[in-house]
C-alpha positions in Angstrom: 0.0 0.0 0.0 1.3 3.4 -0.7 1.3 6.4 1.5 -1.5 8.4 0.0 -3.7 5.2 0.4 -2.9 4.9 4.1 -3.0 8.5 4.6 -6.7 8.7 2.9 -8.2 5.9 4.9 -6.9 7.6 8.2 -8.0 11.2 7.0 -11.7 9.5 6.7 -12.4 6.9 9.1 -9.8 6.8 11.8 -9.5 10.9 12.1 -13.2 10.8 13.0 -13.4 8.6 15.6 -10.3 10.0 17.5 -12.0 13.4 17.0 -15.3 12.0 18.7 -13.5 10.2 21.5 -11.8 13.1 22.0 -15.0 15.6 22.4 -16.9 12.9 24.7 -14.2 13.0 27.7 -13.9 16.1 27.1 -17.8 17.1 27.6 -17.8 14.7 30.3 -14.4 15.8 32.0 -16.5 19.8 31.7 -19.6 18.4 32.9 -18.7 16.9 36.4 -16.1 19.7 37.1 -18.6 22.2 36.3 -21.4 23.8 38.4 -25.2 23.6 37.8 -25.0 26.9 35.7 -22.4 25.4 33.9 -24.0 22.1 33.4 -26.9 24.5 31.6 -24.7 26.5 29.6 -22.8 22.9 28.3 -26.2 21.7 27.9 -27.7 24.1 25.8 -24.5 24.3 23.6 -24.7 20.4 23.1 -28.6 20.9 21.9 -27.4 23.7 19.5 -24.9 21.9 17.9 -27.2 19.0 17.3 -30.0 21.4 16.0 -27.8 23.1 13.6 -26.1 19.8 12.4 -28.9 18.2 11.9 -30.2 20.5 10.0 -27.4 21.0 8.0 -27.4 17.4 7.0 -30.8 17.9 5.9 -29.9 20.9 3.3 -27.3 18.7 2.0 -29.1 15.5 1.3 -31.9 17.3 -0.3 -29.8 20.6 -2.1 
């Protein structure tokens, strides 16, 4: 296997998953260090971010 092939499959599958292991210890490192208005602010940000991805899946599949 060449280079660019290894470095292609690790840009799109293994990248990804680090990326998301990475952002759930850290929410959950944030969300028992934090206090309750914390634990608000983290959780509102969390419901934004899924409201605006999910919608922005949506424009893609359907633009």
């Amino acid at each position: 296997m060449s280079i660019r092939i290894i470095s292609t499959i690790m840009i799109k599958f293994i990248l990804p998953i680090v990326i998301f292991i990475v952002a759930v210890y850290g929410i959950s490192y944030f969300w028992t260090n934090s206090s309750s208005k914390g634990k608000k602010m983290i959780a509102l940000g969390l419901i934004m971010a899924l409201v605006i991805g999910i919608s922005l899946t949506i424009f893609l599949i359907f633009d």
